[in-house]
N, CA, C and O of each residue as an XYZ file, in Angstrom:
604
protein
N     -82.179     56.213    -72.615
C     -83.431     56.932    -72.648
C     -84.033     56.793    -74.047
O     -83.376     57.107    -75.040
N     -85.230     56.343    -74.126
C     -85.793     55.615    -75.553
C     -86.171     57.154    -76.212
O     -86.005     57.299    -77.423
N     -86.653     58.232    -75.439
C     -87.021     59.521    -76.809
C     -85.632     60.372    -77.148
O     -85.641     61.169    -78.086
N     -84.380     60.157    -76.302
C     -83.160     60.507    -77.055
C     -82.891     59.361    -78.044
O     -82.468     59.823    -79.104
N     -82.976     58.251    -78.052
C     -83.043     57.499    -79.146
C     -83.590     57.727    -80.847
O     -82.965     57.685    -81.906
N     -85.341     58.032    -80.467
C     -86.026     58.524    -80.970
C     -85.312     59.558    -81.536
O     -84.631     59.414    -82.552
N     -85.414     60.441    -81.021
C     -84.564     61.866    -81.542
C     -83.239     61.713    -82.601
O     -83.247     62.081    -83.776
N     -82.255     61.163    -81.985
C     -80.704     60.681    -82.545
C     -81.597     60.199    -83.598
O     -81.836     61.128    -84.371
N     -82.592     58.369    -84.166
C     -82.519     58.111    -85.168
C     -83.220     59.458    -86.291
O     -82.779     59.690    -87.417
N     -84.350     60.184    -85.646
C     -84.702     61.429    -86.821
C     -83.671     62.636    -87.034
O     -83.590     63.186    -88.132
N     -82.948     62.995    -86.028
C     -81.704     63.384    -86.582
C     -80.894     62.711    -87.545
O     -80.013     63.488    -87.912
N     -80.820     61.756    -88.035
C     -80.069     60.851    -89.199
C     -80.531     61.070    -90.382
O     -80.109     61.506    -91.453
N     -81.789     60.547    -89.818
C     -83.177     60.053    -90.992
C     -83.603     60.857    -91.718
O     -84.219     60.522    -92.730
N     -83.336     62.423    -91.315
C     -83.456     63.968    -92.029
C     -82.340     64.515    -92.067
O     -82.519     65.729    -92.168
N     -81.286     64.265    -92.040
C     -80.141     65.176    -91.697
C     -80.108     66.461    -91.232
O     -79.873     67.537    -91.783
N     -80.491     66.030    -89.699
C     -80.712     67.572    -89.438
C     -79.821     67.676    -88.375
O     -79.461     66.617    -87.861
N     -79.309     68.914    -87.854
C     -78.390     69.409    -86.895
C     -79.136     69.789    -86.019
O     -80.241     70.229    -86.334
N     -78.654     69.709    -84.404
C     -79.147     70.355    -83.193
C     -77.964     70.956    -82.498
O     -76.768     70.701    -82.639
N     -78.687     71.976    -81.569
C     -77.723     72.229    -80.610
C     -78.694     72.520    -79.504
O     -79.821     73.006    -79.596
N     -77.933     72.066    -78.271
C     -78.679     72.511    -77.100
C     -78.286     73.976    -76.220
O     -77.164     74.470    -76.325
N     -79.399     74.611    -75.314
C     -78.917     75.697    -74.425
C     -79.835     75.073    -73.256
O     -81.018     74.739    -73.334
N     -79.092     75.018    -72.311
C     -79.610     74.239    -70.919
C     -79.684     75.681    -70.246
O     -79.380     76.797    -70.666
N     -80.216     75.216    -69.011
C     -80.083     76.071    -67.511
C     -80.104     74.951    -66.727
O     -79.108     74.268    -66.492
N     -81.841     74.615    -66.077
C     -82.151     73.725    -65.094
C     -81.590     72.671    -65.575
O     -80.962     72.021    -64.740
N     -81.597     72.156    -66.937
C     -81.081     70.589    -67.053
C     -79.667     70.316    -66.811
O     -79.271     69.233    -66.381
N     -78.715     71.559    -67.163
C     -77.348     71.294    -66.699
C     -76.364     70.320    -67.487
O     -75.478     69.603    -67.022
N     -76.733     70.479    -68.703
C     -76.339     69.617    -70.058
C     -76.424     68.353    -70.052
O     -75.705     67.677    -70.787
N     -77.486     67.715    -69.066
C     -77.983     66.341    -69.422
C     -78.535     66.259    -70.850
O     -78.144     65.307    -71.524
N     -79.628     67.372    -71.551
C     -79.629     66.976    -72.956
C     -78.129     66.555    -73.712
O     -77.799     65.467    -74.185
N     -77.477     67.642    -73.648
C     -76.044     67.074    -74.341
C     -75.263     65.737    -74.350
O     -74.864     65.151    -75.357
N     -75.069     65.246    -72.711
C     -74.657     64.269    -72.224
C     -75.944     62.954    -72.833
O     -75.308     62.018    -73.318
N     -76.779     62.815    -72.875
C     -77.624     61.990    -73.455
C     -77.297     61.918    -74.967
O     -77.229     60.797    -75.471
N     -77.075     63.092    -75.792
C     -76.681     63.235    -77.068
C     -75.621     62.316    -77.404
O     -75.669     61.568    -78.380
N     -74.565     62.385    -76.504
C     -73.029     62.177    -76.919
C     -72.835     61.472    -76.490
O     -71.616     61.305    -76.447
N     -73.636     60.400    -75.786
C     -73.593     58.789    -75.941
C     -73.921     57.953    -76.871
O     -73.781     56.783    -76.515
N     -74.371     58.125    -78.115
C     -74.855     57.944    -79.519
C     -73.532     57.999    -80.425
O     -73.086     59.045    -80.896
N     -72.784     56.310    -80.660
C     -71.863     56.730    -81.507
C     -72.638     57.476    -83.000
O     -73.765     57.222    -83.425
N     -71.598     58.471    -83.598
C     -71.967     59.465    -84.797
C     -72.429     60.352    -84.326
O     -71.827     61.288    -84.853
N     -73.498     60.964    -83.296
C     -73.687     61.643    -83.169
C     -73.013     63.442    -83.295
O     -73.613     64.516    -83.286
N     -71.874     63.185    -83.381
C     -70.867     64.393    -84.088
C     -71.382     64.839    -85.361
O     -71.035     65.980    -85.667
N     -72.396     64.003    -86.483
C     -72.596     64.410    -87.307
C     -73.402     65.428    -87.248
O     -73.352     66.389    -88.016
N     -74.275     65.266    -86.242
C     -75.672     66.150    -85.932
C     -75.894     66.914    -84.549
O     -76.990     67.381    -84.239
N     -75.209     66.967    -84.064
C     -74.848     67.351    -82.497
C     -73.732     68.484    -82.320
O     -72.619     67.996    -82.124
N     -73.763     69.661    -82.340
C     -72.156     70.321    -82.634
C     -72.102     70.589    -81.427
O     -71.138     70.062    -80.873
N     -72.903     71.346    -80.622
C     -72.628     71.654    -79.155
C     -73.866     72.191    -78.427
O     -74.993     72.181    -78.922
N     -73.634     72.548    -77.498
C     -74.403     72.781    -76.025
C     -74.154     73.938    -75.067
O     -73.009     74.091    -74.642
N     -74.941     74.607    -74.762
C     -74.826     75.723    -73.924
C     -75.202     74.950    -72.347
O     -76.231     74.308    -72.136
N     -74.201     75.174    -71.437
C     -75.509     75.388    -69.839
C     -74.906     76.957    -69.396
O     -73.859     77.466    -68.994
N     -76.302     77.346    -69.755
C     -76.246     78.561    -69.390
C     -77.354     79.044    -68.038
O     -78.502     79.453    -67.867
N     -76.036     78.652    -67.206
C     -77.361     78.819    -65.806
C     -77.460     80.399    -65.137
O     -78.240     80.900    -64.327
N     -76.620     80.772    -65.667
C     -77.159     82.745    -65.384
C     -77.713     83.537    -66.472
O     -77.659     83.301    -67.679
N     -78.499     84.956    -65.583
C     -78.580     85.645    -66.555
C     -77.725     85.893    -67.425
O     -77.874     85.863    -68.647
N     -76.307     86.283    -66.505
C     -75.548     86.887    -67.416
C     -74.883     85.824    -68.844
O     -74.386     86.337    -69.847
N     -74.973     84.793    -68.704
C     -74.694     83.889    -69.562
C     -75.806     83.478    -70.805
O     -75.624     82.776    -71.800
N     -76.808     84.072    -70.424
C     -77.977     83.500    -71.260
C     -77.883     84.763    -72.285
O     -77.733     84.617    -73.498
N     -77.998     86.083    -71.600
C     -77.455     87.636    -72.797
C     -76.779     86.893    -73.569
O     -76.993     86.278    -74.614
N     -75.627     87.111    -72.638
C     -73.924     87.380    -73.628
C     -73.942     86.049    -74.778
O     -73.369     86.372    -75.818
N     -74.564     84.423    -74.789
C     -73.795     83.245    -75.459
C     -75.317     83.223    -75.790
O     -75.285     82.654    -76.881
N     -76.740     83.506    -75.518
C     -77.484     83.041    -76.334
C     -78.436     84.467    -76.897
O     -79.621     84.336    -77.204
N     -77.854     85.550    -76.957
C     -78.587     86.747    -76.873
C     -80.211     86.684    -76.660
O     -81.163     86.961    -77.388
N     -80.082     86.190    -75.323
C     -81.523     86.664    -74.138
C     -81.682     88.198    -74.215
O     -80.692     88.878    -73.947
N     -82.760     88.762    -74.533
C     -82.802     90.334    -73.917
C     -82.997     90.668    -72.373
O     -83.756     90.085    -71.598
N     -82.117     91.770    -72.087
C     -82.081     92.082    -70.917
C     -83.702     91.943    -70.231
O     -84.077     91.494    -69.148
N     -84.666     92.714    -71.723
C     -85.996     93.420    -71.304
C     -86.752     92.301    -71.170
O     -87.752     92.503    -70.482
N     -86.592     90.797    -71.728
C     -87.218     89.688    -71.775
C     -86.804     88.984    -69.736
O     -87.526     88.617    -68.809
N     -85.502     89.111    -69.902
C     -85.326     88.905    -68.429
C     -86.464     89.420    -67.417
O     -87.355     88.869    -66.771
N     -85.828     91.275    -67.654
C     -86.435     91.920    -66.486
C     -88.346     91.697    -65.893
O     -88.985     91.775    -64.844
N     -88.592     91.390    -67.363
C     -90.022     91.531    -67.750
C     -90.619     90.115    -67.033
O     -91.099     89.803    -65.944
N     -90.335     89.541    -68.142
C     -90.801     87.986    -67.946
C     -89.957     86.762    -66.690
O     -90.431     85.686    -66.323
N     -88.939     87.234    -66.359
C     -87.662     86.019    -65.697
C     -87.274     85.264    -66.547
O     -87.683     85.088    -67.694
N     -86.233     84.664    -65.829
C     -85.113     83.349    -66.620
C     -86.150     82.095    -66.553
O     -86.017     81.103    -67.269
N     -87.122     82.250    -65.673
C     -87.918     80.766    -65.875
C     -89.375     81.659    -66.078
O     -90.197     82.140    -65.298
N     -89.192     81.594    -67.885
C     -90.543     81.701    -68.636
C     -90.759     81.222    -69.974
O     -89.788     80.651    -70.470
N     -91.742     81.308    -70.642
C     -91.813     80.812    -71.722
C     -91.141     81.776    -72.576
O     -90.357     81.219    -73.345
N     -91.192     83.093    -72.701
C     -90.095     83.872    -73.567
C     -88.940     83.617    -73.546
O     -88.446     83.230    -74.605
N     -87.943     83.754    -72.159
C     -86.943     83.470    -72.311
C     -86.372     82.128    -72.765
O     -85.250     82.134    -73.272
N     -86.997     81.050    -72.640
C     -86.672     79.642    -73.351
C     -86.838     79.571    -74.796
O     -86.212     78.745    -75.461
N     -87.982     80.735    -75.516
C     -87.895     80.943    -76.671
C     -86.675     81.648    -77.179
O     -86.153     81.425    -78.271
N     -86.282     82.490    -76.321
C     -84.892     83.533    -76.805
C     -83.714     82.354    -76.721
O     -82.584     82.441    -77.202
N     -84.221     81.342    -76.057
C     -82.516     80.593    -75.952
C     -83.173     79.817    -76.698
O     -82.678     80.243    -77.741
N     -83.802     79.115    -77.007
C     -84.085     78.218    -78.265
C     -83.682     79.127    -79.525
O     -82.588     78.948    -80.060
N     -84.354     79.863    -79.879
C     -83.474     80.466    -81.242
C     -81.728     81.033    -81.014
O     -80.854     80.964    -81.878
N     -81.634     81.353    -80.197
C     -80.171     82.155    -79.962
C     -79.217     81.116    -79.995
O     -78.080     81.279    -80.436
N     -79.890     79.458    -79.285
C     -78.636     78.519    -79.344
C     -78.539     77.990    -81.182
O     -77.504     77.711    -81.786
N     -80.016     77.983    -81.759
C     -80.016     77.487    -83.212
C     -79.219     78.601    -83.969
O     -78.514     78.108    -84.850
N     -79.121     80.111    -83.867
C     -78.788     81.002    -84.466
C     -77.077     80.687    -83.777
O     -76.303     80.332    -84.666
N     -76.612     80.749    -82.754
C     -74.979     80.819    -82.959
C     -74.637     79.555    -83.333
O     -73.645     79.584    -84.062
N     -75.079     78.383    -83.121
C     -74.584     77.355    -83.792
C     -74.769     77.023    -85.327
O     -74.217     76.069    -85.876
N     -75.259     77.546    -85.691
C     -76.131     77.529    -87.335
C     -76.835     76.053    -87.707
O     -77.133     75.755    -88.863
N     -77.060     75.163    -86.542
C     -78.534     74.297    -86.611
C     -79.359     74.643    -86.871
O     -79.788     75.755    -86.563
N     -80.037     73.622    -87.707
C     -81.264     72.897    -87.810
C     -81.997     73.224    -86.809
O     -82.770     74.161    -87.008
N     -81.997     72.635    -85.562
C     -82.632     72.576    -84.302
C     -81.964     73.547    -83.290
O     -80.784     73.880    -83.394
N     -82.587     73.874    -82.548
C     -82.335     74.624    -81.183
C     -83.155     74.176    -80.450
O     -84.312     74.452    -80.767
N     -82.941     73.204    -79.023
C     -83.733     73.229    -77.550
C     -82.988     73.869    -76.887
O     -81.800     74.167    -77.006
N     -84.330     74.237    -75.602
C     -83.448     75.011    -74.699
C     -84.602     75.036    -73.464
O     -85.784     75.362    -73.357
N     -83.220     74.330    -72.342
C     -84.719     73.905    -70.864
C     -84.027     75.322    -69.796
O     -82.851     75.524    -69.494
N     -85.424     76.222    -69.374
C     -85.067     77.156    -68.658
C     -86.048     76.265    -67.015
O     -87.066     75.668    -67.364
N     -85.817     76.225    -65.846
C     -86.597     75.926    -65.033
C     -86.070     76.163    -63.590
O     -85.115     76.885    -63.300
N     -86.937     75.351    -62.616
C     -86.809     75.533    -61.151
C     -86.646     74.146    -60.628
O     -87.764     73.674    -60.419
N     -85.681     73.299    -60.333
C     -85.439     71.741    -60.046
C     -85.633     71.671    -58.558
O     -86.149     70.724    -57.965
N     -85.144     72.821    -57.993
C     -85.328     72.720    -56.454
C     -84.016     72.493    -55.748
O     -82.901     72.648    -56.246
N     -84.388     71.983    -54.127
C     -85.239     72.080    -53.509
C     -85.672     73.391    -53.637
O     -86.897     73.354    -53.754
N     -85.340     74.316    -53.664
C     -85.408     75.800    -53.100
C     -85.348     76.787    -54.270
O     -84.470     76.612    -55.115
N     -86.170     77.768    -54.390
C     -86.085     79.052    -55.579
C     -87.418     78.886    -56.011
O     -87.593     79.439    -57.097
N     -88.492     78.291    -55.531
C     -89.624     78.135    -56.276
C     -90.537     79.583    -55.246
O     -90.125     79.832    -54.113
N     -91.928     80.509    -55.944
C     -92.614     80.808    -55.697
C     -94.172     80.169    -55.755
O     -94.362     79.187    -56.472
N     -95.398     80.812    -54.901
C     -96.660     80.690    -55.484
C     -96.556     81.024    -56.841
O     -96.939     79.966    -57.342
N     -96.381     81.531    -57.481
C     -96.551     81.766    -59.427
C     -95.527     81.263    -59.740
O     -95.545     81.459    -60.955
N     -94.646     80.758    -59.538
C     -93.036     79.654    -60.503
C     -92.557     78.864    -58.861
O     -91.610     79.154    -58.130
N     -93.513     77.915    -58.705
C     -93.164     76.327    -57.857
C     -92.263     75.624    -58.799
O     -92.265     75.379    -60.005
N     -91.282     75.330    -57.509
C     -90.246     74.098    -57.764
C     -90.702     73.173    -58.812
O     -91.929     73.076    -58.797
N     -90.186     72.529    -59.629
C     -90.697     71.428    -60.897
C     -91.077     72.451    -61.769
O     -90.797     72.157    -62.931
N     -91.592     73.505    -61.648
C     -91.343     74.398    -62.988
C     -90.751     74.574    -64.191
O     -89.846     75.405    -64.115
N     -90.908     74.112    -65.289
C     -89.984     73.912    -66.143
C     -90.294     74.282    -67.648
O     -91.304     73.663    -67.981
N     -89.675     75.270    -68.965
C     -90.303     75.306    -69.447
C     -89.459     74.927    -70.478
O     -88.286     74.972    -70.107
N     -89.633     74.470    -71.950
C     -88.642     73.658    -72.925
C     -89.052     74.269    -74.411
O     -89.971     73.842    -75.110
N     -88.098     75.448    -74.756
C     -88.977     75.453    -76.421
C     -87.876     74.327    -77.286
O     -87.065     73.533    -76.809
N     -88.182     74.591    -78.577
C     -87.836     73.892    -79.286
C     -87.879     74.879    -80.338
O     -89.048     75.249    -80.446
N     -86.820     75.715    -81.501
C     -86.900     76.456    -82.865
C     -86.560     75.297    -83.601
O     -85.838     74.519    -82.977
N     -86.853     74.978    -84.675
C     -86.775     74.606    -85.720
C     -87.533     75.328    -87.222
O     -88.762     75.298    -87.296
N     -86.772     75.910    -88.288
C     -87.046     76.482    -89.386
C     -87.040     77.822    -89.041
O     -86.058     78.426    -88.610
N     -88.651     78.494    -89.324
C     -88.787     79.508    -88.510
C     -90.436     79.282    -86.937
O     -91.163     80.111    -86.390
N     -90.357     78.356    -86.864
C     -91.143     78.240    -85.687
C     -90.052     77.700    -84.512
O     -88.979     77.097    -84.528
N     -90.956     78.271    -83.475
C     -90.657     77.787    -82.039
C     -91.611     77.449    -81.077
O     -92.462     78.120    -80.494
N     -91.320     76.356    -81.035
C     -92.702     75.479    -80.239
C     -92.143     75.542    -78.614
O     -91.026     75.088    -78.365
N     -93.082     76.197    -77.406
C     -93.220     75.921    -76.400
C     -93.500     75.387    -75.386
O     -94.397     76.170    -75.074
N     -93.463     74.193    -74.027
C     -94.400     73.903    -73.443
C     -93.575     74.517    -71.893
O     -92.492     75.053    -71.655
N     -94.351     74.239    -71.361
C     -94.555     74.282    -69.727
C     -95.089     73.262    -69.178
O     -96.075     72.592    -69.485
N     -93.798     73.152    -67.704
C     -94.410     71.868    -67.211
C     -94.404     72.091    -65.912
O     -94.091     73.269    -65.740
N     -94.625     71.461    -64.738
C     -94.843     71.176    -63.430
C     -94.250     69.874    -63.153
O     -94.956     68.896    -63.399
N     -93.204     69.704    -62.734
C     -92.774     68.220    -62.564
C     -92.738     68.079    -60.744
O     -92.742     68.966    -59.891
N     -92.720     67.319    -60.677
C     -92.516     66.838    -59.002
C     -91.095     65.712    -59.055
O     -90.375     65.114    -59.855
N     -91.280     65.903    -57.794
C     -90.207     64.826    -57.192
C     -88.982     65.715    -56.716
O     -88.975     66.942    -56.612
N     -88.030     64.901    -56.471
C     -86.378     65.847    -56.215
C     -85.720     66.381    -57.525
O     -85.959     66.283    -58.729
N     -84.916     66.902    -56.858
C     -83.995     68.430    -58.076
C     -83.544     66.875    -59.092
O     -84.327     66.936    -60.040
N     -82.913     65.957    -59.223
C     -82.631     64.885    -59.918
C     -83.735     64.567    -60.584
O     -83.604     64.709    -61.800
N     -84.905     64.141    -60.190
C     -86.188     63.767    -60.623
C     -86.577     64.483    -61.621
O     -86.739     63.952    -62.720
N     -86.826     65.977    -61.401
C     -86.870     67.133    -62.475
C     -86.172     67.180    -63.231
O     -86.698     67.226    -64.343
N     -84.758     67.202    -63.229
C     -83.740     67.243    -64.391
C     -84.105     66.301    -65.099
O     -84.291     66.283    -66.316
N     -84.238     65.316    -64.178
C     -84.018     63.579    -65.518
C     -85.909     64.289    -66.168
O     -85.825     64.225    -67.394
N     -86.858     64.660    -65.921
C     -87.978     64.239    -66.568
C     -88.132     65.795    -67.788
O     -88.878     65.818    -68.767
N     -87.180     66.971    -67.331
C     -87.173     67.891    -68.380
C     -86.553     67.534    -69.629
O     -86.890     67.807    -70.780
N     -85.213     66.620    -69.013
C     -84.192     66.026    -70.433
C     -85.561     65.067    -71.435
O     -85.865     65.249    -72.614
N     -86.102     64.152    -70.536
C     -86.887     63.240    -71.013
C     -88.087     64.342    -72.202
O     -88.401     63.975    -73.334
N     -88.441     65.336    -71.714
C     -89.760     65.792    -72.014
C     -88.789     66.540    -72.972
O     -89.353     66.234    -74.023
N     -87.730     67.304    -73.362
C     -86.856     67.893    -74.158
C     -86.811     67.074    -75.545
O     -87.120     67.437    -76.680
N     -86.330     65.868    -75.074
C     -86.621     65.122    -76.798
C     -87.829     64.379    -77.273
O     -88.018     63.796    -78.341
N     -88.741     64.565    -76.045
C     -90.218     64.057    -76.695
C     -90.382     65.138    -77.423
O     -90.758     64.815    -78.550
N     -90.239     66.621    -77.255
C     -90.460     67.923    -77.938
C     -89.681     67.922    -79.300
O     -90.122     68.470    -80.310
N     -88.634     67.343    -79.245
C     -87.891     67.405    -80.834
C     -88.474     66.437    -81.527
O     -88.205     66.662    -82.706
N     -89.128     65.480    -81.440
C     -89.655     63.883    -81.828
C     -91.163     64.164    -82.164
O     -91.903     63.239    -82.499
C-alpha cells in the first residue's frame, strides 16, 4: 500500500513514533505497519479495540462521550486518537472508529461509515467518510484513508 509507505518513510525522516487504536479496521493499520523492515523503531503498538468496554478501560473513551455521541463518531475517534498517543507515549496517535457492514448501519450512521482522527502534538485532526462496497472493501479503504491522514 503506497500511503503506508508514504507514512513509514516520514516516520524515519522525522523521527517520529506512532501508535494505532483500531475498531472497524481490526489492526490492518498495524499489520500494514509491521511489514516495513525497522519499523520497531517507530511503531510500538496497536489497540483493536472493538467494544465499548475496551475503548474506556485501554484508551480512556468517556463513558459520557459514548452515551452521548456513539462508538462511531467523530468524538469518540478523537478520544481514541489521543488516549492511544497518551498510553503509548507517541508522537502520533490514529484511531479508525466505523460501520464495515454488512449489517449495524442506520439512516444517520450507514454502513461504510467511517471516521479516522489523527493526534499529533497537541492537535487532532478529524475526517469522516462514507465508503461503499463490502465489510473488506471498507476496511481496506479506512486503513488506506488512515495513512493518507498521517501523510
Amino acid at each position: 500500500m503506497r500511503q503506508a509507505n508514504d507514512a513509514v518513510r516520514l516516520l524515519a525522516e522525522y523521527n517520529r513514533s506512532i501508535a494505532s487504536a483500531e475498531s472497524c479496521t481490526g489492526g490492518m493499520i498495524a499489520s500494514e505497519l509491521v511489514a516495513f523492515p525497522g519499523i520497531s523503531s517507530y511503531f510500538s503498538e496497536g489497540y483493536v479495540t472493538y467494544s465499548n468496554e475496551a475503548k474506556m478501560r485501554l484508551l480512556g473513551v468517556k463513558e459520557t462521550t459514548l452515551a452521548k455521541f456513539g462508538a462511531v463518531s467523530a468524538q469518540c475517534a478523537q478520544e481514541m486518537a489521543y488516549g492511544i498517543k497518551k498510553a503509548a507515549g507517541s508522537d502520533i496517535g490514529i484511531a479508525t472508529t466505523g460501520i464495515a457492514g454488512p449489517d449495524g448501519g442506520s439512516e444517520e450512521t450507514p454502513v461504510g461509515t467511517v471516521y479516522i482522527a489523527c493526534a499529533y502534538c497537541d492537535k487532532i485532526v478529524t475526517r469522516q467518510y462514507l465508503f461503499e462496497g463490502s465489510r473488506m472493501q471498507v476496511r481496506y479503504a479506512a486503513t488506506k484513508m488512515a495513512f493518507k491522514l498521517i501523510t
